[in-house]
N, CA, C and O of each residue as an XYZ file, in Angstrom:
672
protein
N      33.604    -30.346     71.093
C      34.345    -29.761     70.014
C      33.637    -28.555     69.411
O      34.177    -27.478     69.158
N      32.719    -28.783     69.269
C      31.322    -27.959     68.598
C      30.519    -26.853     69.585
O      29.366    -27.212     69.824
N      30.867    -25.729     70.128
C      29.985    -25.087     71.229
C      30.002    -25.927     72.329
O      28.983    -25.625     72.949
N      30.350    -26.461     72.691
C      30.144    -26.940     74.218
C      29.324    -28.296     73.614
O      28.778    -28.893     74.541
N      29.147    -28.801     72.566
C      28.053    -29.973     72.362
C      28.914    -30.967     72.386
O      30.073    -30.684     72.084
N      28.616    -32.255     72.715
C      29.383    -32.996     72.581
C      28.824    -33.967     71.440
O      27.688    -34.431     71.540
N      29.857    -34.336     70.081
C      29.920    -34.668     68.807
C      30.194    -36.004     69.049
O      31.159    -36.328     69.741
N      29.080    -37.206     68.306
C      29.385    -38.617     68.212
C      29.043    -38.709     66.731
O      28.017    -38.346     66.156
N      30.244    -39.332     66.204
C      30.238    -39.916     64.806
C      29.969    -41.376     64.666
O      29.980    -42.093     65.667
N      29.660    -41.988     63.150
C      29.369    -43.434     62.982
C      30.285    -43.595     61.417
O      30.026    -42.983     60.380
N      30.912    -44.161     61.537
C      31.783    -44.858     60.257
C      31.255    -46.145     60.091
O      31.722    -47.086     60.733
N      30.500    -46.263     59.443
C      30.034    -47.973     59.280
C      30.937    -48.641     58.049
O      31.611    -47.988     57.253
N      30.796    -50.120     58.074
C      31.229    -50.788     57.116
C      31.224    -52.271     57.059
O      30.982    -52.755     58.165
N      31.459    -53.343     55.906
C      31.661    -54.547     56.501
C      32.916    -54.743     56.961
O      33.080    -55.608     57.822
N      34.222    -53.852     56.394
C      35.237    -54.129     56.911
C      36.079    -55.139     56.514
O      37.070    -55.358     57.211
N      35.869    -55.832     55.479
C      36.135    -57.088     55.079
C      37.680    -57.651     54.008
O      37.667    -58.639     53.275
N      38.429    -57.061     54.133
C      39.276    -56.849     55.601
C      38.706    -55.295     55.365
O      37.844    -54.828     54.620
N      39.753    -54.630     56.523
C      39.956    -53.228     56.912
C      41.347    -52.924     56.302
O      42.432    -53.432     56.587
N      41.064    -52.023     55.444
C      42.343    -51.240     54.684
C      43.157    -50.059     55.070
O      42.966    -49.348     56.057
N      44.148    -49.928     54.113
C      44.638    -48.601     54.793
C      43.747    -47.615     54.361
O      43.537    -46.705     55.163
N      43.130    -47.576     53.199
C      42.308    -46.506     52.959
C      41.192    -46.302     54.124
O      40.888    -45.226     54.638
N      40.662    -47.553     54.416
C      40.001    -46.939     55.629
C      40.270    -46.649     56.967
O      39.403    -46.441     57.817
N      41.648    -46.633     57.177
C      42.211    -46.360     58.061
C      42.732    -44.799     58.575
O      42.911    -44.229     59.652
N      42.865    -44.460     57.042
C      42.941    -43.223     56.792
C      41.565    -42.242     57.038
O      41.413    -41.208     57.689
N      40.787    -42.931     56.340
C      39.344    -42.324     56.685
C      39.002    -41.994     58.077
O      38.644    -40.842     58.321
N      39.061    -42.754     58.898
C      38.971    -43.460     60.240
C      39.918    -42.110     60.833
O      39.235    -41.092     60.951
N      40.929    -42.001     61.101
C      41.633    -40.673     61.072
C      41.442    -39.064     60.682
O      41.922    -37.967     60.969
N      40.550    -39.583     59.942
C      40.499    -37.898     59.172
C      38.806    -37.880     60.196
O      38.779    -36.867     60.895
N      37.675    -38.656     60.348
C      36.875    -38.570     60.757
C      36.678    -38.214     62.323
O      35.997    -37.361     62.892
N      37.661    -39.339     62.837
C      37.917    -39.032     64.552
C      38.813    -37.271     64.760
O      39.268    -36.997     65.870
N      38.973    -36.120     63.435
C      38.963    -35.126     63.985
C      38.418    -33.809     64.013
O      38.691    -32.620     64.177
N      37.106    -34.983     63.662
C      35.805    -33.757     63.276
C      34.768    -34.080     64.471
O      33.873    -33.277     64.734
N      34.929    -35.311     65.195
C      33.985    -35.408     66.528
C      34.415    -35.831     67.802
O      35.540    -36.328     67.773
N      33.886    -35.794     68.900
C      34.494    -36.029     70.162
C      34.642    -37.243     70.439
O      35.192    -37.514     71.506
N      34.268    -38.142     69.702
C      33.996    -39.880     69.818
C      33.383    -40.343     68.175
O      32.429    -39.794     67.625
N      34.066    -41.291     67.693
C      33.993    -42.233     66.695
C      33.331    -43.807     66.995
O      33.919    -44.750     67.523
N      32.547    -43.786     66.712
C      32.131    -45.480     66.558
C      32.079    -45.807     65.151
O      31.242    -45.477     64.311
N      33.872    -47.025     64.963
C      33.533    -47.542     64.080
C      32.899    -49.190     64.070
O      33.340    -50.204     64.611
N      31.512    -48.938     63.094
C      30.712    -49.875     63.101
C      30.707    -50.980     62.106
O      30.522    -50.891     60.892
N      30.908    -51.880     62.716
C      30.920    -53.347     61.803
C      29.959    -53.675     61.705
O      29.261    -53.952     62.680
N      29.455    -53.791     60.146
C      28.441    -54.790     59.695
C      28.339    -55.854     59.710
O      29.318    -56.506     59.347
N      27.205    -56.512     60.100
C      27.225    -58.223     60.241
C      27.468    -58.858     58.557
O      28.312    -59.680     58.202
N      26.630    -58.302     57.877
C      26.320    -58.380     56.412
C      26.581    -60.146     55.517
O      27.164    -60.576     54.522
N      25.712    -60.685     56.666
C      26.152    -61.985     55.925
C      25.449    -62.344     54.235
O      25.332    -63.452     53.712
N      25.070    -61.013     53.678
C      24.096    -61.074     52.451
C      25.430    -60.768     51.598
O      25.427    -60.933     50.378
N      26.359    -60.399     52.163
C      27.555    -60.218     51.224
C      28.265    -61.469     51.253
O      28.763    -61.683     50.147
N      28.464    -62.226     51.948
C      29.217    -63.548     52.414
C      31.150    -62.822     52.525
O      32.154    -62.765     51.815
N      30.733    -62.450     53.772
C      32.362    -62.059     53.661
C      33.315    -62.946     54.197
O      32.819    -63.865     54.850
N      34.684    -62.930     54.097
C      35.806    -63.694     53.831
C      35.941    -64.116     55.672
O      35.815    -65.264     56.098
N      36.144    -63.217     56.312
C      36.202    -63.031     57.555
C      35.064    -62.837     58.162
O      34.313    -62.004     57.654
N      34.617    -63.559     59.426
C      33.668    -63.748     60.027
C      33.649    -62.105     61.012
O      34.458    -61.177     61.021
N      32.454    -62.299     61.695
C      32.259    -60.635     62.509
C      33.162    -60.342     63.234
O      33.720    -59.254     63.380
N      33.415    -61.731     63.930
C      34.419    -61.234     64.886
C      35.675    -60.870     64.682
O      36.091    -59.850     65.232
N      36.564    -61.693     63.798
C      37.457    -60.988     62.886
C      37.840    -60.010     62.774
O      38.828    -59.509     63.310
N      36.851    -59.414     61.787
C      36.311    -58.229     61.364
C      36.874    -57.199     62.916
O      37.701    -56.287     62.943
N      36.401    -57.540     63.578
C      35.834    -56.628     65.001
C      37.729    -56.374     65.136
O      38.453    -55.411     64.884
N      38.054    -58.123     65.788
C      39.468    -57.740     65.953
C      40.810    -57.293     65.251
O      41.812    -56.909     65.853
N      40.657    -57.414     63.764
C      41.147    -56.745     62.812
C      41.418    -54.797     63.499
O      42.365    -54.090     63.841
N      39.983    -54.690     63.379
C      39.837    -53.386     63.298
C      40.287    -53.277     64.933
O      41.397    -52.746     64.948
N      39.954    -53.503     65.958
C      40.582    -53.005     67.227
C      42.271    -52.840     67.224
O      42.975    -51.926     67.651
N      42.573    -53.957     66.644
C      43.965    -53.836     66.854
C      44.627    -53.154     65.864
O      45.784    -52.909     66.207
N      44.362    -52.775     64.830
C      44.600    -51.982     63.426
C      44.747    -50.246     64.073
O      45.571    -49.363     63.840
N      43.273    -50.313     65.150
C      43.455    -48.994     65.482
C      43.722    -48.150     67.109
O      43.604    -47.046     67.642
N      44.162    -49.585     67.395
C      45.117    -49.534     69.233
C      45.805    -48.350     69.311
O      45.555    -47.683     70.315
N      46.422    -48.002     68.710
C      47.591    -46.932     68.424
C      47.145    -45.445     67.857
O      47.871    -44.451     67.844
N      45.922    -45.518     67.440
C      44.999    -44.336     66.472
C      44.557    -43.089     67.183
O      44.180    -42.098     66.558
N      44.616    -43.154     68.720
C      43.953    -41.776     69.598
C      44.357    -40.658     69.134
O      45.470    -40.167     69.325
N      43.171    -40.048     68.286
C      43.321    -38.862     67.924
C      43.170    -37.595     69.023
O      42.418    -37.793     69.977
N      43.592    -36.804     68.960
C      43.435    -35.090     70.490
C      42.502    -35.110     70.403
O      41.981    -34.753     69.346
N      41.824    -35.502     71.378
C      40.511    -35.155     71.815
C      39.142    -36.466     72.065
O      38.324    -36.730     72.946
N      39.631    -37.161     70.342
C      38.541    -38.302     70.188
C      39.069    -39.531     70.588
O      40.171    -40.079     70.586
N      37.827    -39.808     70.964
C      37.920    -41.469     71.535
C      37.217    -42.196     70.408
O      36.140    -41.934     69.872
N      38.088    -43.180     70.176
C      37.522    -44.002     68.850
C      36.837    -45.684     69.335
O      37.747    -46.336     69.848
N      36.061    -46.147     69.305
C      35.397    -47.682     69.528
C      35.241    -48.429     68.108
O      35.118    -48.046     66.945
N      35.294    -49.470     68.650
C      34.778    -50.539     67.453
C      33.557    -51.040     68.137
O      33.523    -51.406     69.312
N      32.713    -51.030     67.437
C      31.204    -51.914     67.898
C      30.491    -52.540     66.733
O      30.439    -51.818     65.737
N      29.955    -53.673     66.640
C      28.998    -54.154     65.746
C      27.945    -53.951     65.972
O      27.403    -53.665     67.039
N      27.378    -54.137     64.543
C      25.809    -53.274     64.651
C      24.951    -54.535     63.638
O      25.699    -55.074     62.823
N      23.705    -54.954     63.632
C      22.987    -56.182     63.029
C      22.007    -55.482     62.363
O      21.457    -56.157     61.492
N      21.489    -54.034     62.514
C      20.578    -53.798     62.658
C      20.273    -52.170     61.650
O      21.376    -51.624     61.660
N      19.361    -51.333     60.913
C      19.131    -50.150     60.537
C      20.605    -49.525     60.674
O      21.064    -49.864     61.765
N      21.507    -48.730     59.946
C      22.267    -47.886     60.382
C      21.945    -46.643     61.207
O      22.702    -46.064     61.987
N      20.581    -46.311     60.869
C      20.131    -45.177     61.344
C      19.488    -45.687     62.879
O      19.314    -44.934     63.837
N      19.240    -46.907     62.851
C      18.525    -47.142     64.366
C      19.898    -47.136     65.202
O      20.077    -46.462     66.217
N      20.719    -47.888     64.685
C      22.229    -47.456     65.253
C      22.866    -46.653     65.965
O      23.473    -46.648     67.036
N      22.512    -45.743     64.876
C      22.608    -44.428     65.087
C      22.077    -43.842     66.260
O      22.745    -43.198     67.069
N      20.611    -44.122     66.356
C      19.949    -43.229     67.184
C      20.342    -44.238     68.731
O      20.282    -43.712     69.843
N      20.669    -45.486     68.566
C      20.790    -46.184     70.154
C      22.091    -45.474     70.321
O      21.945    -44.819     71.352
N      23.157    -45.283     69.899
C      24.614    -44.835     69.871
C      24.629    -43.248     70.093
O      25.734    -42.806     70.409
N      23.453    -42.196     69.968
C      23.209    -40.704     70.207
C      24.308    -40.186     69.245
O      25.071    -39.258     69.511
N      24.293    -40.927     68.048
C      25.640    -40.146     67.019
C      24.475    -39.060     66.143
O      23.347    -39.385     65.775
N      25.120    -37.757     65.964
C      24.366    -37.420     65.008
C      24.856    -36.815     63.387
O      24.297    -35.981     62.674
N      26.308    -37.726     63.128
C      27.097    -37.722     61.768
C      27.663    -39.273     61.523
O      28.470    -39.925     62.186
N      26.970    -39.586     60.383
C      27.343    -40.841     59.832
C      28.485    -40.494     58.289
O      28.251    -39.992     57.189
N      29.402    -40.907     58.762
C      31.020    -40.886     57.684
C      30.883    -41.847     56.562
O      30.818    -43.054     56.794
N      30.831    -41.326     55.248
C      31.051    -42.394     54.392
C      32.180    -41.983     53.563
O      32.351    -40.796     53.287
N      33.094    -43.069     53.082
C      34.053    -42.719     51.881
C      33.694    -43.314     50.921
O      33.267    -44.456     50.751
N      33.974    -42.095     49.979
C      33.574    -42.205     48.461
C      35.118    -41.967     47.790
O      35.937    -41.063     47.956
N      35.142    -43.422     46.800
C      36.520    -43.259     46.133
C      36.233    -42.540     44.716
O      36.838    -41.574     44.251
N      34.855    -43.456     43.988
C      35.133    -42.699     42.960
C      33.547    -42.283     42.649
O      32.682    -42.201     43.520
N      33.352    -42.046     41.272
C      32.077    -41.675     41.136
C      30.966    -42.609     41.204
O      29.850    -42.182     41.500
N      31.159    -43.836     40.961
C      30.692    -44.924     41.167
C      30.186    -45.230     42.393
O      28.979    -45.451     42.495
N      30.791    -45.272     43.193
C      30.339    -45.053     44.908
C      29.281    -44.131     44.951
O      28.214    -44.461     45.467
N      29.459    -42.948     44.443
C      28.410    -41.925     44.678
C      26.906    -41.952     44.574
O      26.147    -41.248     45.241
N      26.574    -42.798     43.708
C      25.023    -42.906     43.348
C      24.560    -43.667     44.650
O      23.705    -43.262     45.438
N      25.347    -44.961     44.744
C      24.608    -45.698     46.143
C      24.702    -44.731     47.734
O      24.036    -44.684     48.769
N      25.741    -44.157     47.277
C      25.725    -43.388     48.853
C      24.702    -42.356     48.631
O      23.779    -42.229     49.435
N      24.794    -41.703     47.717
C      23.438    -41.053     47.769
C      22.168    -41.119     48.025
O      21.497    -40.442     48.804
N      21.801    -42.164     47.174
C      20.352    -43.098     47.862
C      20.118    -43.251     48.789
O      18.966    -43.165     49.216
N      21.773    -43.727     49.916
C      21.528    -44.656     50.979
C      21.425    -43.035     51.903
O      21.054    -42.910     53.070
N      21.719    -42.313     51.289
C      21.615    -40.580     52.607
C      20.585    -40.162     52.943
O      20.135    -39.627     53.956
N      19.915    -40.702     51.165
C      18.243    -40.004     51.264
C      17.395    -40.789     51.830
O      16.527    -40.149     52.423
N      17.284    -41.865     51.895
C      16.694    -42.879     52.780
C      17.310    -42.223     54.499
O      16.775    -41.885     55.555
N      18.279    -42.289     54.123
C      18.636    -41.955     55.914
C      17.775    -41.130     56.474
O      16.926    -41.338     57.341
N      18.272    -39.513     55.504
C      17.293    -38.864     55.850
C      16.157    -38.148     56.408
O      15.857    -37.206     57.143
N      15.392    -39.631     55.251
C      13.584    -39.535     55.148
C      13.314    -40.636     56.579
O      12.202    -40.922     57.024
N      14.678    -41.146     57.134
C      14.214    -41.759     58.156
C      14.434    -41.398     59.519
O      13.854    -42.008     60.416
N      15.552    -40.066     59.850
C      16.075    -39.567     60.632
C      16.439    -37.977     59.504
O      17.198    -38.003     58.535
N      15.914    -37.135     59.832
C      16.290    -35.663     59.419
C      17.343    -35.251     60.432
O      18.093    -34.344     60.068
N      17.506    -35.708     61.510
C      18.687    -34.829     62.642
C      19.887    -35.747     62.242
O      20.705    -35.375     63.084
N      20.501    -36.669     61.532
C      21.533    -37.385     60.988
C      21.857    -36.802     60.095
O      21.100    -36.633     59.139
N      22.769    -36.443     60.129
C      23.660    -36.019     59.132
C      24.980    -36.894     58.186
O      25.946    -37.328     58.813
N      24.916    -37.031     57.089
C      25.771    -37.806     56.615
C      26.994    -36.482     55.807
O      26.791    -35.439     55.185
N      28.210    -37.200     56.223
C      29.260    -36.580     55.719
C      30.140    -37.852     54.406
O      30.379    -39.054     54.525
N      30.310    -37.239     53.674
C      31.516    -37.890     52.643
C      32.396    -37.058     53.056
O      32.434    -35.859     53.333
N      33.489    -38.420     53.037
C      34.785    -37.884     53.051
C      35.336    -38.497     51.630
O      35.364    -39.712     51.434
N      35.718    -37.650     50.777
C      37.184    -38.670     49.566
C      38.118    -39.028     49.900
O      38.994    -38.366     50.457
N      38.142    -40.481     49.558
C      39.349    -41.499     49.812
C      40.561    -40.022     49.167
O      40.430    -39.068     48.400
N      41.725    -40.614     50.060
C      43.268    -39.840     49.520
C      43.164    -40.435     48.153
O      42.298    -41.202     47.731
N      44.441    -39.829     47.402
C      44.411    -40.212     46.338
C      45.371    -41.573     45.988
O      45.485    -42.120     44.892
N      45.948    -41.898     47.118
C      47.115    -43.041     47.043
C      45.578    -44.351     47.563
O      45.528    -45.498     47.117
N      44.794    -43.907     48.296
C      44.124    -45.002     48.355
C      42.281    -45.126     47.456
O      41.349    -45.886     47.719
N      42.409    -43.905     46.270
C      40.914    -43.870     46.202
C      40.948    -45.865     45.030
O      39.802    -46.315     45.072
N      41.747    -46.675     44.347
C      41.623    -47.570     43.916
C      41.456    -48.512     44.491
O      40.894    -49.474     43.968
N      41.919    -48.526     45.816
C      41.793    -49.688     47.163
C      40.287    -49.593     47.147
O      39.506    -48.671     46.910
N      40.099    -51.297     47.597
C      38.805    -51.935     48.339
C      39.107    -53.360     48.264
O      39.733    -54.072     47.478
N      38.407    -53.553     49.419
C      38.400    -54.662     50.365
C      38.062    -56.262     49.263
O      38.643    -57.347     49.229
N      36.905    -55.729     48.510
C      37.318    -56.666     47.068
C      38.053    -57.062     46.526
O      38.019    -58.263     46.257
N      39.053    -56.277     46.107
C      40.337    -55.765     44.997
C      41.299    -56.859     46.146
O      41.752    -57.972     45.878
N      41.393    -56.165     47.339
C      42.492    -56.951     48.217
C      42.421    -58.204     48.257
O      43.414    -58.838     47.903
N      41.172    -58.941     48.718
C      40.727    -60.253     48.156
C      41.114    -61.271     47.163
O      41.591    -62.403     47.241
N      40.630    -60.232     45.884
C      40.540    -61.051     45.219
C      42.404    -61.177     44.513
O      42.730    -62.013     43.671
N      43.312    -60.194     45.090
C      44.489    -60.076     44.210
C      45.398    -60.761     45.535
O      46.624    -60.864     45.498
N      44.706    -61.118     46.481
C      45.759    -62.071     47.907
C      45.304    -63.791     47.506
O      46.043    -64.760     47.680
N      43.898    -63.824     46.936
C      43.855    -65.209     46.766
C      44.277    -65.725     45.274
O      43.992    -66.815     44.778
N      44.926    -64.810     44.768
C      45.055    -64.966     43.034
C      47.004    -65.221     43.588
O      47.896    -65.807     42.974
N      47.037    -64.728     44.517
C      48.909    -64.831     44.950
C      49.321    -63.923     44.607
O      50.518    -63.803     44.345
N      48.008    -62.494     44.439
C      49.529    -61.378     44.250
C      49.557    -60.805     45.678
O      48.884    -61.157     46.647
N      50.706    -59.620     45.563
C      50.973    -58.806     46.768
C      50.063    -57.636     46.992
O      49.661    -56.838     46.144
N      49.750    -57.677     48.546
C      48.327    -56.575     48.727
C      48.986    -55.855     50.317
O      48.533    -54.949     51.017
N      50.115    -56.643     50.458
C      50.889    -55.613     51.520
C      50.766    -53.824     51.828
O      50.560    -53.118     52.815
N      50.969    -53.650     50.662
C      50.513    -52.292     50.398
C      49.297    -51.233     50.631
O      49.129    -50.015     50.570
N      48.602    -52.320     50.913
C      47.175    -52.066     51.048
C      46.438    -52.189     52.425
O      45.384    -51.725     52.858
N      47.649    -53.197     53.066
C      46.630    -53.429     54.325
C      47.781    -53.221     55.478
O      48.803    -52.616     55.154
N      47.669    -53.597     56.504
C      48.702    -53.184     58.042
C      49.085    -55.171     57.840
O      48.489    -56.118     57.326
N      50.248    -54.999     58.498
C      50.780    -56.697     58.706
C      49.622    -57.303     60.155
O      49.693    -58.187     61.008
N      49.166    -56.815     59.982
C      48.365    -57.383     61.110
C      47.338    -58.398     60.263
O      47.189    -59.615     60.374
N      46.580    -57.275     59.225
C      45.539    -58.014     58.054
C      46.047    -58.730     57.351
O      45.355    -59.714     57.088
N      47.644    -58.670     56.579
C      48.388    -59.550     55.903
C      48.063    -60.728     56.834
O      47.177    -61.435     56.354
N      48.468    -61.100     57.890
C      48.722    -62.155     58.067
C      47.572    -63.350     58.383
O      47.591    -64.548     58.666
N      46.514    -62.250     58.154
C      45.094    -63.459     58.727
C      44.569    -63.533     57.426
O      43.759    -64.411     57.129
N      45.159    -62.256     56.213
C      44.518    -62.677     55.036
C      45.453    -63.716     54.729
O      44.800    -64.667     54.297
N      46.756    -63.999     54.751
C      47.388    -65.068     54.546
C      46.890    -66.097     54.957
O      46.849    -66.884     54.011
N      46.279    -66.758     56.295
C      46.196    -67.677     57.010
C      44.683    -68.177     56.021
O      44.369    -69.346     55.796
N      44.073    -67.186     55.646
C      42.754    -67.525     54.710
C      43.181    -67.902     53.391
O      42.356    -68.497     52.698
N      44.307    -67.666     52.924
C      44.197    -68.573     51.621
C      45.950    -69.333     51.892
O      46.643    -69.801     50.989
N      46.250    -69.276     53.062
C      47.237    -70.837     53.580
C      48.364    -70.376     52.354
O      48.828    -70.845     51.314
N      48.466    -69.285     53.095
C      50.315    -68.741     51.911
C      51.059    -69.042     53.001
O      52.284    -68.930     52.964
């Protein structure tokens, strides 16, 4: 895409579920590089709702249909450094979305650490759209097991396994 170089990106996340906001992200990212790896966190320090694999197949099938001109998009899990990730995967732009300002301080930290640990990584923010900067994977959670409606928020694919998790 870039001079003749060939461009690998990293979208990490726990994914827990996978939203439309990050779906959107996921889209806007696969058309800035020649290949996307989006990366699932194991992150059992968060205790998420959905187990890895889940997670994994959520997101494959969420984004079956997603081939952007040019980029090839993967799902892969990662256990390990984002930045060591990084460097086994030869990506040299890691994607984060930032909805609001709040987000910003931790992503910041987490860039400068990157960084001071890899200088040839580059981290990009992208801003959530504005129909999805209030969405997160929390919010969806916690307003599907309370019995409200989060349709809106996610693909019927995630509806229905977030359903099957709180037995609607």
């Amino acid at each position: 895409m870039n001079n003749g170089k060939f461009i690998t990106g990293i979208y990490p996340g726990t994914f827990d579920p996978v939203t439309k906001g990050h779906l959107h992200l996921i889209r806007r990212a696969s058309r800035m590089v020649d290949k996307l790896i989006i990366a699932v966190a194991d992150s059992p320090k968060k205790e998420p709702l959905f187990t890895y694999e889940e997670r994994l197949d959520m997101l494959k099938t969420d984004i079956s249909n997603m081939q952007e001109k040019g980029c090839e998009i993967e799902v892969r899990s990662f256990n390990k450094l984002l930045i060591h990730f990084a460097r086994d995967v030869n990506a040299s732009l890691i994607f984060r979305g930032l909805r609001a300002v709040s987000d910003f301080e931790y992503e910041f930290q987490m860039t400068g650490m990157n960084a001071k640990l890899d200088s040839d990584i580059e981290t990009v923010f992208l801003m959530a759209a504005d129909k999805w900067q209030f969405v997160s994977s929390s919010f969806v959670k916690e307003i599907s097991s309370l019995g409200g409606s989060v349709e809106e928020f996610i693909t019927p694919n995630v509806l229905t396994k977030l359903n099957k998790k709180f037995e609607k």
